[in-house]
N, C-alpha and C positions, 0 to 999 in steps of 0.2 A: 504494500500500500504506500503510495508517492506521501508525502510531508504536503500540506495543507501551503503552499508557498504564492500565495497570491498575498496582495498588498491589503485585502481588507481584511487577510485573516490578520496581521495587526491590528489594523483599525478597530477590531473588535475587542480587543485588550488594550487598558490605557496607560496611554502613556506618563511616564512618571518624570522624565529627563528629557529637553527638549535637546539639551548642551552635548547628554552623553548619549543619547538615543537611548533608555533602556526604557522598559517595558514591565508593569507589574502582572503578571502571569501567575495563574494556577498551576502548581509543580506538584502534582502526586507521584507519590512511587510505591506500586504493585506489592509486596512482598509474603514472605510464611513465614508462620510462627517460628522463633527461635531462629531465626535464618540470619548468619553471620554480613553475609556479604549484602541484604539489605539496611540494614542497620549501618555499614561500612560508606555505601554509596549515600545515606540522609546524613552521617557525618560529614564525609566530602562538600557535601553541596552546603551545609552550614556551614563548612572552613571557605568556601566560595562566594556567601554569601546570599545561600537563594533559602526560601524558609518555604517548608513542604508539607504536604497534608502525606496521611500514610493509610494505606488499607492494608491491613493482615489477612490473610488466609489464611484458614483454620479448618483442618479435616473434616466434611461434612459425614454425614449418618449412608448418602449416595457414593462417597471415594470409601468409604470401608465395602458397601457393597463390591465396588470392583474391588480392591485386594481381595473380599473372600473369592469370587470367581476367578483370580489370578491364582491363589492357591489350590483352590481346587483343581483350576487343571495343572498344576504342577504335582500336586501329592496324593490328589485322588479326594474324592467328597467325605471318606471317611476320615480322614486326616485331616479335612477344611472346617469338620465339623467340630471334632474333638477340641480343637486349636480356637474357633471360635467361644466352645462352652467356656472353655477358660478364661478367655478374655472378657464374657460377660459376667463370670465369678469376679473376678478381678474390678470389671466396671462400677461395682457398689465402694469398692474401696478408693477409687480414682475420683469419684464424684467430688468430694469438698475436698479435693487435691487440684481437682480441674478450676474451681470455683477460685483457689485462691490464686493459683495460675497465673487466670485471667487476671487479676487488679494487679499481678506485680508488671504483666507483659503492658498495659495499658500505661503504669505508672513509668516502665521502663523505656516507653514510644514517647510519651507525653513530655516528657522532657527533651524530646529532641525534634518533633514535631510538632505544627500549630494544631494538627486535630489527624486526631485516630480513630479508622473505623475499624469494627472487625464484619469478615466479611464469612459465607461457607466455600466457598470454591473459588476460585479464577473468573470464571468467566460467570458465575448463577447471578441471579438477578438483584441481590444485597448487590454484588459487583457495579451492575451497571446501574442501581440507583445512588453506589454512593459516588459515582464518576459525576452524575452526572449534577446531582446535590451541589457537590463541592465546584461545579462548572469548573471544570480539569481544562486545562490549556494546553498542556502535556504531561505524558503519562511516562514514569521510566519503572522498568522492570527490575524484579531483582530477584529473580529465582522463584518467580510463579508462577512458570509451567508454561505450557501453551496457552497463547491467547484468544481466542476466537475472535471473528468479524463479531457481534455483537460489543465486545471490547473496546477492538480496534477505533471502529466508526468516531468512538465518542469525545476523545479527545479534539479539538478543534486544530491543532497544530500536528498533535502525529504519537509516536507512541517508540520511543527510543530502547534500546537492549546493547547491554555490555558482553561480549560474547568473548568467554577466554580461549579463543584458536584465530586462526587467521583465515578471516573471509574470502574468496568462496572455496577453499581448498578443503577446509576441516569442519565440517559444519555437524549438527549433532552436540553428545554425550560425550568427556573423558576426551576430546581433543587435544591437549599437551600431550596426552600420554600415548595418544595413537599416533601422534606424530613425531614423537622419538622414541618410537618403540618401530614406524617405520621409517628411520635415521633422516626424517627431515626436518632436523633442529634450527631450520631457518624460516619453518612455516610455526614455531613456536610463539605465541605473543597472545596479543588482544586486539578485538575490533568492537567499534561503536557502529553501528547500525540502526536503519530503522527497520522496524516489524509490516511484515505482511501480514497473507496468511501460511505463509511456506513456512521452514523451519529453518530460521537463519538464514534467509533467502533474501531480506530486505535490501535496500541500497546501502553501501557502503560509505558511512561520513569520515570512519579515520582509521588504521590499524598500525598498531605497534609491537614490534619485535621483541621478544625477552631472553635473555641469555642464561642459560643454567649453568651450575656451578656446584665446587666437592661438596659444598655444602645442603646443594638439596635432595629432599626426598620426595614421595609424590603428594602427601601430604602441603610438603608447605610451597611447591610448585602452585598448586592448587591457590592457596593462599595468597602467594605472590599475583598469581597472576588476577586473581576478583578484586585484589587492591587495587594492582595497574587498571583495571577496568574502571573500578570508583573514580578511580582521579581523573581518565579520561571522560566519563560522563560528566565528571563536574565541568570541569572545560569547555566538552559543546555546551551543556545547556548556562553556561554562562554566554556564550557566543549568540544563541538564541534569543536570551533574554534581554540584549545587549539591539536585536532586530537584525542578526544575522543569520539566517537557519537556513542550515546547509542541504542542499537537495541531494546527496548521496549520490554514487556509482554504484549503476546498476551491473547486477553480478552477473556472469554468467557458470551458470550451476553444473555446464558437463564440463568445467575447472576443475571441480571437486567433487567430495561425496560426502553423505550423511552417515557420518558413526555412530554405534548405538553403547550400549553398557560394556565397557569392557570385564570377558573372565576370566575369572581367574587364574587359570592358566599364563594368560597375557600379563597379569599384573606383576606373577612370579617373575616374569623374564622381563619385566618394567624397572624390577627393582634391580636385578643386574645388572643392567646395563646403567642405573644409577649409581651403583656400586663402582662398576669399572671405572667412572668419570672421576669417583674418590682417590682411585690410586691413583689413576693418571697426575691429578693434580700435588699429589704429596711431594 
């Protein structure tokens, strides 16, 4: 989905700086409960100076439904069932654990946010009425799954994604590690893009390279690389805010391919070759 880049899609946010051109904008960001790297990306953007409304996502009663079907066809219905009984034993004891949870994850947003919703899902319809409540100007993701057109649409300006592989070559799941584990440590980094409906299909606003070292493992690759991603999202969307918003390069997708979860098998031999880069460098 192209970026909202006509002149009155300003117009319709006001202007707050005649001198510096910038722009007072609605800045939500998507995010899950407990989720490092959004909470990383609303501190960036405070250290940048942009101040953001937050929606959480919170496992609905519909995503456990699909994990039981996902177990089940992995372990067979008697084993989905078993697994389930327990967990709704377990459920009585998790209630006033859930309950207080929720006021510390609220209290824990609320100080770093002007206003926190909680939402069931990504894209269910708490989602799109609390987009549209808050009249969102732009929307940035941070580890909330797929978005759907219902989503997408609502934003007025577009809907941005920190993506830790390098566009359009590594697109998907565990990217750093599929890409040096297939020895192309120069397709290693981050990319800022905007959202379609593809997966990591959108245009391309910036990508940057990352270099690994004795020091890392996959863990804090990982790490590294959703920081580098924070900081570049803070960057556009200062650029944005500023009345510059960038129309992307469009990708072309038989560049690359979509990878999915890597297993374990793979991981084994991930960590190897992490290993090797340790001696080398002693």
């Amino acid at each position: 989905m192209t970026p909202n880049l006509t002149p009155s899609t300003l117009n319709r946010v006001q202007r707050t700086s005649l001198k510096t051109r910038t722009y007072q904008m609605n800045v939500t960001v998507l995010t899950s409960k407990n989720n490092f790297y959004g909470k990383e990306i609303i501190v960036a953007l405070r250290r940048a100076g942009i101040t953001v409304s937050v929606v959480v996502v919170k496992k609905s009663f519909s995503l456990k439904q699909k994990l039981f079907r996902s177990v089940a066809r992995r372990l067979g219905l008697v084993d989905a069932l078993k697994l389930s009984f327990i967990r709704t034993m377990d459920g009585a004891k998790k209630y006033y654990r859930i309950a207080k949870e929720n006021q510390e994850l609220l209290k824990d947003y609320s100080e770093l946010c002007q206003q926190v919703i909680f939402s069931s899902s990504t894209n269910h319809l708490d989602t799109e009425h609390a987009l549209k409540e808050s009249k969102t100007d732009l929307l940035v993701l941070g580890h909330s799954g797929i978005v759907r057109r219902n989503i997408l649409t609502i934003p007025k300006i577009g809907v941005l994604n920190g993506h830790p592989g390098i566009l359009p070559f590594y697109r998907g799941i565990d990217c750093p590690h599929w890409a040096l584990l297939n020895g192309d440590n120069n397709k290693i980094g981050a990319t800022i893009h905007w959202v379609d409906e593809g997966i990591d299909t959108g245009r391309v606003i910036i990508t940057k390279k990352h270099r690994i070292n004795k020091t890392t493992t996959i863990s804090i690759l990982e790490e590294e690389l959703y920081t580098l991603c924070s900081e570049m999202i803070a960057s556009v969307v200062v650029q944005i805010v500023s009345g510059k918003i960038p129309e992307g390069t469009p990708q072309h997708p038989e560049e690359g391919q979509q990878y999915f979860k890597m297993p374990y098998k793979d991981v084994r031999k991930l960590k190897s070759i992490l290993q090797s880069y340790q001696k080398l460098e002693k």
